[in-house]
C-alpha positions as a Markdown table, in Angstrom:
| # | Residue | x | y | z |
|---|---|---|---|---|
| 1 | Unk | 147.5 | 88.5 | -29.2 |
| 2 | Unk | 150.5 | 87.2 | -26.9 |
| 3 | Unk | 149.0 | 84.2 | -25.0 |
| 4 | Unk | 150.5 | 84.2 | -21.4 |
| 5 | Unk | 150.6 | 80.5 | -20.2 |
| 6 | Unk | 150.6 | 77.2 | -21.6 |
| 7 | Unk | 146.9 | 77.1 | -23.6 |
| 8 | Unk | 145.1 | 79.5 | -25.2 |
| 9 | Unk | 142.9 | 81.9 | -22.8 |
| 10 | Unk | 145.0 | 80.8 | -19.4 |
| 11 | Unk | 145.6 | 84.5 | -18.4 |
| 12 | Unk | 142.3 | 85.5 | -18.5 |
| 13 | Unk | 139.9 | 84.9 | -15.5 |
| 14 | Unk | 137.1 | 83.3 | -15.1 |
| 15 | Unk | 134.6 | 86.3 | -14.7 |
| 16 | Unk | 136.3 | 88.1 | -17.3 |
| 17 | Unk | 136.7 | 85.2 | -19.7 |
| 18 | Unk | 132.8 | 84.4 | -19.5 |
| 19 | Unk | 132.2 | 88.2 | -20.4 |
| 20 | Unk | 134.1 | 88.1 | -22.7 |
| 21 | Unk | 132.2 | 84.4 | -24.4 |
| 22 | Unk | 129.2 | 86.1 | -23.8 |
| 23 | Unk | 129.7 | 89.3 | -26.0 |
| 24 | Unk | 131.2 | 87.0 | -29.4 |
| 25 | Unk | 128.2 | 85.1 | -28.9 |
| 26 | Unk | 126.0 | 88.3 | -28.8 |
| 27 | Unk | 128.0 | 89.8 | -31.5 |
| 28 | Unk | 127.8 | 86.8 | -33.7 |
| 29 | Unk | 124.1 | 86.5 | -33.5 |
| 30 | Unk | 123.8 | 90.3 | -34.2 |
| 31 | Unk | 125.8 | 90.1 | -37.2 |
| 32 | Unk | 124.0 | 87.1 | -38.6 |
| 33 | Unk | 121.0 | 88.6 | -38.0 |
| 34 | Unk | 122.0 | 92.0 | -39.7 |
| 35 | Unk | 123.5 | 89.6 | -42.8 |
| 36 | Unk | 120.1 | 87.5 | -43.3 |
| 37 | Unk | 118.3 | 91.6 | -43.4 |
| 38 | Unk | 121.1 | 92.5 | -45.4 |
| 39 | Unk | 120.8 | 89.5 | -48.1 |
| 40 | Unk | 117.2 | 89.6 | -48.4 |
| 41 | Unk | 117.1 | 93.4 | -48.7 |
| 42 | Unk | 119.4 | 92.9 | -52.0 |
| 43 | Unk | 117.4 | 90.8 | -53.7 |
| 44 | Unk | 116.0 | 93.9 | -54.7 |
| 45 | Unk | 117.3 | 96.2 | -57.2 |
| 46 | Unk | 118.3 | 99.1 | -55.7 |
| 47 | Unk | 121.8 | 99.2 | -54.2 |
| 48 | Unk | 122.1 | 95.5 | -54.4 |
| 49 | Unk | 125.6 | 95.6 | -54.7 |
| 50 | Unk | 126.2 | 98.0 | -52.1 |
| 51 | Unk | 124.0 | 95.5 | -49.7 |
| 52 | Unk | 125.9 | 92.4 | -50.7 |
| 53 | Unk | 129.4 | 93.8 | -49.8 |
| 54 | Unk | 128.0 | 94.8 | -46.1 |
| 55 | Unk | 126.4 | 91.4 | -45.9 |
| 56 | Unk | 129.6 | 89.4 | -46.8 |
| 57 | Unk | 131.4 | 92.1 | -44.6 |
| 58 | Unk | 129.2 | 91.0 | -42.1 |
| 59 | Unk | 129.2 | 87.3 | -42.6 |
| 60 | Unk | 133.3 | 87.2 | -42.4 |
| 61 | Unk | 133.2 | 89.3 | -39.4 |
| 62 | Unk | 131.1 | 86.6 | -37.6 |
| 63 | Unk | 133.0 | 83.6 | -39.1 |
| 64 | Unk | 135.7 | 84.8 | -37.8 |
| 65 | Unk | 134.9 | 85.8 | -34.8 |
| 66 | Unk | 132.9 | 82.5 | -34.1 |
| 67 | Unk | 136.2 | 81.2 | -34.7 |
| 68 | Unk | 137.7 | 82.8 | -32.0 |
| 69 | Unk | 134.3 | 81.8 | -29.5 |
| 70 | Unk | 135.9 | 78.0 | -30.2 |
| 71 | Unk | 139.4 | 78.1 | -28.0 |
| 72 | Unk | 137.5 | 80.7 | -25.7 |
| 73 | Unk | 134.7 | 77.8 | -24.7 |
| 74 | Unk | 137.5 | 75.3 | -23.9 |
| 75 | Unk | 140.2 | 77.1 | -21.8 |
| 76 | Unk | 136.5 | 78.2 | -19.8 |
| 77 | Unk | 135.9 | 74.6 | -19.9 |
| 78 | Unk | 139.3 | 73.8 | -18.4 |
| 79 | Unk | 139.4 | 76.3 | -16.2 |
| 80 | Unk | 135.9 | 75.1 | -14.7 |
| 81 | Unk | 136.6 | 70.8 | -15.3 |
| 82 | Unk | 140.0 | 70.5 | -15.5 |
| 83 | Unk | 139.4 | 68.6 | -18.9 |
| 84 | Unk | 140.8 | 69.6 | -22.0 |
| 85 | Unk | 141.0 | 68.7 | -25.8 |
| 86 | Unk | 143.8 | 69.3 | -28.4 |
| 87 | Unk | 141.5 | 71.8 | -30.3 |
| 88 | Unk | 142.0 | 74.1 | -28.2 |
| 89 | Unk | 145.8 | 74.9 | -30.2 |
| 90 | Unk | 143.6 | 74.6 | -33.3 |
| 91 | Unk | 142.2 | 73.1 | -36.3 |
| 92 | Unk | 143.7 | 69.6 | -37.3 |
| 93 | Unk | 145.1 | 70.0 | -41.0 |
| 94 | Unk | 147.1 | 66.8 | -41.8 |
| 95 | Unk | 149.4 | 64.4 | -39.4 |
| 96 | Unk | 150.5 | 66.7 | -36.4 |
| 97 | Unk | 150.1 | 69.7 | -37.9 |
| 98 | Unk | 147.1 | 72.2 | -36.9 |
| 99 | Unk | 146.1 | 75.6 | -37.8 |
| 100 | Unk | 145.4 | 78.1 | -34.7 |
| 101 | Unk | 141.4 | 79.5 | -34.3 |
| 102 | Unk | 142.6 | 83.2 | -34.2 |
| 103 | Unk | 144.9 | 82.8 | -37.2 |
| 104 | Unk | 142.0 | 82.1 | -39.4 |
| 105 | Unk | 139.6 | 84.7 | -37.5 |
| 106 | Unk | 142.6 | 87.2 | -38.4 |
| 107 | Unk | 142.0 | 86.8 | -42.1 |
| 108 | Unk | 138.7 | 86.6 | -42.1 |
| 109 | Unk | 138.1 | 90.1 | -40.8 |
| 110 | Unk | 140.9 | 91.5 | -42.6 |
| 111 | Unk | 138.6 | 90.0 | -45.5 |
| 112 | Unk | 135.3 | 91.9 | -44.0 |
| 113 | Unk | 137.1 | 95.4 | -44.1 |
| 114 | Unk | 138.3 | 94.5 | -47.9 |
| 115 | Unk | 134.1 | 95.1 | -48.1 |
| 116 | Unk | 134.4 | 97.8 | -46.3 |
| 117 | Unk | 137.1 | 99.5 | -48.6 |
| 118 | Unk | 134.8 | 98.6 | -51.7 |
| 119 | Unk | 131.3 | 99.7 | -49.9 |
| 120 | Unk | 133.3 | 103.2 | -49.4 |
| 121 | Unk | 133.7 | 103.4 | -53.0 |
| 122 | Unk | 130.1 | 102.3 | -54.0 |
| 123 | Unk | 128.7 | 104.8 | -51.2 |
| 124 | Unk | 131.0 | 107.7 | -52.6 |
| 125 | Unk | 130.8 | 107.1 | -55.5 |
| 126 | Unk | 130.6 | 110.3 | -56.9 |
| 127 | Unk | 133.8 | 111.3 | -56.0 |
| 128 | Unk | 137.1 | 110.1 | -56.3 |
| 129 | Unk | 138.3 | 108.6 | -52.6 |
| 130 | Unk | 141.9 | 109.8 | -52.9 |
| 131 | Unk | 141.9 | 111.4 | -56.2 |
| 132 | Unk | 144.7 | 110.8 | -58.7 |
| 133 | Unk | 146.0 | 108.1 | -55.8 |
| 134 | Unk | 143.1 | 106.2 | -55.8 |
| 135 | Unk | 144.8 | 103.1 | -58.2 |
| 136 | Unk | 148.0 | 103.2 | -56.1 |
| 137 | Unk | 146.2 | 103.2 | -52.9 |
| 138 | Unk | 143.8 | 100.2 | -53.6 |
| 139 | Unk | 147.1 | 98.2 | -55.2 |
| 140 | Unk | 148.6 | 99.1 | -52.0 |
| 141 | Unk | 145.6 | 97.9 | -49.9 |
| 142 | Unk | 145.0 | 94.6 | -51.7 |
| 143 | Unk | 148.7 | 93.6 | -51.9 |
| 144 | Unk | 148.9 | 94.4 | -48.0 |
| 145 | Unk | 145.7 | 92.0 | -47.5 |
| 146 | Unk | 147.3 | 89.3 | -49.3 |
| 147 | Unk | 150.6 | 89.7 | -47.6 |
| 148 | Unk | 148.9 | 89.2 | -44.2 |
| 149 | Unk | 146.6 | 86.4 | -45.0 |
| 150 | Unk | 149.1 | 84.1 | -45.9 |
| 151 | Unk | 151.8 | 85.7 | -43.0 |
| 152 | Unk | 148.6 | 85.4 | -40.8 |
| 153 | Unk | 148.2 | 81.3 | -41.6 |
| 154 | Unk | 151.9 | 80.8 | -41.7 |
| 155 | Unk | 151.6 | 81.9 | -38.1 |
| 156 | Unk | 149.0 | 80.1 | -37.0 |
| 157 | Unk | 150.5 | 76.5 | -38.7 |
| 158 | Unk | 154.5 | 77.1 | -38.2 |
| 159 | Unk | 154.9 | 79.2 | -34.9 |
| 160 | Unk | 151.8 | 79.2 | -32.8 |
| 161 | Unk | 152.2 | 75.7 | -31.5 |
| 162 | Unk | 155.8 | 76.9 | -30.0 |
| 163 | Unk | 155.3 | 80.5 | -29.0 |
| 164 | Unk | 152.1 | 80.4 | -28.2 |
| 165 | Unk | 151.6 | 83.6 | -29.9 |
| 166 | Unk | 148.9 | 84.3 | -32.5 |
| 167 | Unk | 149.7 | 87.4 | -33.4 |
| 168 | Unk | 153.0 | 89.1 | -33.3 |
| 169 | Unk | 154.1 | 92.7 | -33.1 |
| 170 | Unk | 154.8 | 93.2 | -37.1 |
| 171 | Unk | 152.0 | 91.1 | -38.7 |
| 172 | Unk | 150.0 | 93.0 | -35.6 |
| 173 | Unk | 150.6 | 96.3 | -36.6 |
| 174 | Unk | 149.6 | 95.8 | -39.8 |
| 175 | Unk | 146.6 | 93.6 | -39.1 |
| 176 | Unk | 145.3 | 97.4 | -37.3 |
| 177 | Unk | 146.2 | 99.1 | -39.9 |
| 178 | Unk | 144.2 | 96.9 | -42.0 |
| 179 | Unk | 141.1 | 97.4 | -40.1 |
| 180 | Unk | 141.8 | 100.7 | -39.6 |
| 181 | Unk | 142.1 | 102.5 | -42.8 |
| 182 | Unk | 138.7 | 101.3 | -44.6 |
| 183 | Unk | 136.2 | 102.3 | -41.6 |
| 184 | Unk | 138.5 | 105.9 | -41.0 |
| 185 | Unk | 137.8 | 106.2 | -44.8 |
| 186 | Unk | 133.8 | 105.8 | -44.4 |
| 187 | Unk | 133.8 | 108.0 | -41.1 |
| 188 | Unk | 135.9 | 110.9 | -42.8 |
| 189 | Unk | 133.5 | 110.5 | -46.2 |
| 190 | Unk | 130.3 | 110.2 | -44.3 |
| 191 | Unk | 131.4 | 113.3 | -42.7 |
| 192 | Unk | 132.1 | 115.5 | -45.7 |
| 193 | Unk | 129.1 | 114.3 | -47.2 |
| 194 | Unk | 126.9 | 115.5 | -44.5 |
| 195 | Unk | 128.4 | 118.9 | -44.1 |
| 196 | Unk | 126.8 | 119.6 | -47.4 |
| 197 | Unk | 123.6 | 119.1 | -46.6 |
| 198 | Unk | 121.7 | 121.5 | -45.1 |
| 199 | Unk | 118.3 | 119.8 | -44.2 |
| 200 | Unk | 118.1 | 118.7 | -40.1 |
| 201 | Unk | 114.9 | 116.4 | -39.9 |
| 202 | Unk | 116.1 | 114.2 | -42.7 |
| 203 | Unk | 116.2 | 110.4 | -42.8 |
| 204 | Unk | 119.0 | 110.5 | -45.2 |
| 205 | Unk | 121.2 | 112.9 | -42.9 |
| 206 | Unk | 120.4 | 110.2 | -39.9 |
| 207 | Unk | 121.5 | 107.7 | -42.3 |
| 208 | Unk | 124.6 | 109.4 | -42.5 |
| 209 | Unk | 125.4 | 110.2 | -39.0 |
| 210 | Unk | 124.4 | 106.7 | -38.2 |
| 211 | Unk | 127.0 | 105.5 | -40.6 |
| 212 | Unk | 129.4 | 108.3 | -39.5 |
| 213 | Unk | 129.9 | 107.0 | -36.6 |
| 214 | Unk | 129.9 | 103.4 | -37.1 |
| 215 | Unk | 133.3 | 104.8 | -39.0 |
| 216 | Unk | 135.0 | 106.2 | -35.6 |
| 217 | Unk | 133.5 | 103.4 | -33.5 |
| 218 | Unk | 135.1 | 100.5 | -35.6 |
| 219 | Unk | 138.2 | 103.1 | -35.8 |
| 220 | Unk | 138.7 | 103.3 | -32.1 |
| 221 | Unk | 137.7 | 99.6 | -31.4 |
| 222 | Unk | 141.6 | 98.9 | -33.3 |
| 223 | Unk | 142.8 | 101.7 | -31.8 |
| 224 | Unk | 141.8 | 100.5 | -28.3 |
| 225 | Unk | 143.5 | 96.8 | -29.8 |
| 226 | Unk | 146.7 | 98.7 | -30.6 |
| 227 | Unk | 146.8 | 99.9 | -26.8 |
| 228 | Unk | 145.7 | 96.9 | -26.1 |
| 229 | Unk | 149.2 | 95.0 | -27.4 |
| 230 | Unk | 151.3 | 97.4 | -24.9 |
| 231 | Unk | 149.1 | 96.0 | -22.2 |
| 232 | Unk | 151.0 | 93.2 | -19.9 |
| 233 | Unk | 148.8 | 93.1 | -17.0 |
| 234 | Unk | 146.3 | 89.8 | -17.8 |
| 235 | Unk | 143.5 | 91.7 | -15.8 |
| 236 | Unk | 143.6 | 94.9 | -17.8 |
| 237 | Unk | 144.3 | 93.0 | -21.3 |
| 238 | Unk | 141.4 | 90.9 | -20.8 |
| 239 | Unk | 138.8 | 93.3 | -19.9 |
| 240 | Unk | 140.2 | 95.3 | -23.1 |
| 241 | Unk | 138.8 | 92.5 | -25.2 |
| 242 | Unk | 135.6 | 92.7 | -23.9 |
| 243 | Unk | 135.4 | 96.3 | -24.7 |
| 244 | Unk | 136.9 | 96.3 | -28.2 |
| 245 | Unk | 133.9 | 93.3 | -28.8 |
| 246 | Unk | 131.4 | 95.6 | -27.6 |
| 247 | Unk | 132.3 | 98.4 | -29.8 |
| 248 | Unk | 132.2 | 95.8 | -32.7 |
| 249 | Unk | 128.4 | 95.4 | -31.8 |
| 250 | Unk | 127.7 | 98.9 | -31.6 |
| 251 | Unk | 129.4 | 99.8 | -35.0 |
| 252 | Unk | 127.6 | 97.2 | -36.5 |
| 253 | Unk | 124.2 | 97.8 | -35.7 |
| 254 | Unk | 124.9 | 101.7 | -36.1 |
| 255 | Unk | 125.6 | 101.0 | -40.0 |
| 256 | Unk | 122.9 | 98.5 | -40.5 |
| 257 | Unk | 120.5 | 101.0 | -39.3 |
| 258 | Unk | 121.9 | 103.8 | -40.8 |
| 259 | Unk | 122.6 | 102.3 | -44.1 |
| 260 | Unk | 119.1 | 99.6 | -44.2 |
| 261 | Unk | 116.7 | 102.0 | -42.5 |
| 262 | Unk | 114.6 | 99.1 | -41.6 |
| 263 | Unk | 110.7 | 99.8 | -41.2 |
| 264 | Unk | 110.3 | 100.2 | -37.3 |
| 265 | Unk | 113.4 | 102.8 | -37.2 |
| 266 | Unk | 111.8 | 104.7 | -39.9 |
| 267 | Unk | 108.1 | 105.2 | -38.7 |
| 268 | Unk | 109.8 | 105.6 | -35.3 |
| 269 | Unk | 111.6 | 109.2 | -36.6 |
| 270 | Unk | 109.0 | 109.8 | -38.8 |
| 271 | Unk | 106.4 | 110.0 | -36.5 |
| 272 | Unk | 108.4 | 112.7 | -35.3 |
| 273 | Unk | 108.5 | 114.8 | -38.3 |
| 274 | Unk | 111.3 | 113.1 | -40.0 |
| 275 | Unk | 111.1 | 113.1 | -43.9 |
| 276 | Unk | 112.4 | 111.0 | -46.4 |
| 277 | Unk | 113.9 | 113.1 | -48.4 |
């Protein structure tokens, strides 16, 4: 994310910048609400692993996006006051040096969609993701992860506080592609899956769909952040990020429903003829 003026969050306005507060706040009391279902859910036995990687998907996703809810609170806060604090440019780590919110947030959810990857495989289990290529392409995955974690901090210590810019356009790119690859995965498996099955009033085929597209959701929310990057008008950028958080709610709930199948959704659809097999 380019950062237009001399703090973090200058370009946005005001309007847009509350929105924009108020849907990381929503989404980060979703997800911790879907984590708490999730974690209790896998005290169980059944697909206890499965449910632990979407609850630690779903716990980095809202760290790090509650990361991002700090600098957005103050430049509303200067904007409104006048008043600022230092934090704004980030976390203090040791004399002058400081580490920048969104660096953090970066790797956190590049962290969340490393769950992703490996929920993919326990889901679809039964088959082989990418065949033969499977090995290579989870070296390749992993490797990339690790690359931009450290690149992303590096960033966030060494060159935020003099470009003001969190997120350039190499480490960006990959950072999408990231994201990207492990929820296309789920939507394009989900959807293979379900061609197979024949049966309509099913709460496992609802499941499914529910889960499908959660896939293509989260898919185009990094698509929309890729556009979003060629974007130089503040107005426009800004109201981009609301969007792309929005879509972030909806995928999330879409999968914790389709995946949890808590008890109200369940006798919901079943009361209208919706079986469990």
């Amino acid at each position: 994310m380019t950062l237009f003026d001399a703090y973090p969050y200058s370009f946005y306005p005001i309007p847009t910048l509350t929105a924009f507060l108020v849907v990381v706040i929503c989404l980060v009391v979703v997800l911790c609400l879907i984590m708490v279902s999730l974690a209790r859910k896998a005290s169980e036995k059944q697909n206890k692993k499965q449910l632990v990687l979407l609850a630690i998907n779903f716990l980095m996703l809202g760290l790090g996006l509650a990361l991002v809810a700090v600098p957005t609170s103050l430049a509303l806060l200067r904007a409104a006051t006048g008043n600022t604090t230092n934090i704004i440019y980030g976390i203090p780590i040791g004399g002058t040096n400081q580490i920048y919110w969104s660096n953090i947030a970066y790797a956190l959810i590049v962290v969340s969609s490393i769950c992703i990857l490996l929920f993919d495989k326990e889901l679809f289990g039964h088959r082989s993701l990418f065949g033969r290529f499977q090995y290579i392409m989870f070296t390749v995955y992993f490797a990339g992860a690790v690359i931009f974690g450290i690149w992303s901090i590096y960033i966030g210590i060494v060159e935020f506080p003099t470009t003001l810019e969190s997120l350039p356009t190499v480490p960006g790119i990959l950072f999408i592609l990231l994201n990207i690859f492990p929820w296309l995965v789920l939507y394009i498996y989900a959807r293979k899956d379900l061609r197979s099955i024949q049966k309509e009033k099913s709460l496992y085929v609802l499941g499914f769909r529910l889960i499908k597209d959660s896939g293509i959701i989260m898919t185009v929310s990094y698509v929309l952040y890729l556009i979003e990057g060629l974007i130089v008008d503040p107005n426009v950028y800004s109201v981009f990020d609301v969007i792309i958080i929005a879509f972030y709610i909806g995928a999330a709930i879409l999968l914790y429903i389709g995946f949890r199948m808590p008890n109200w959704f369940k006798n919901r659809y079943m009361a209208r003829g919706y079986t469990t097999d």
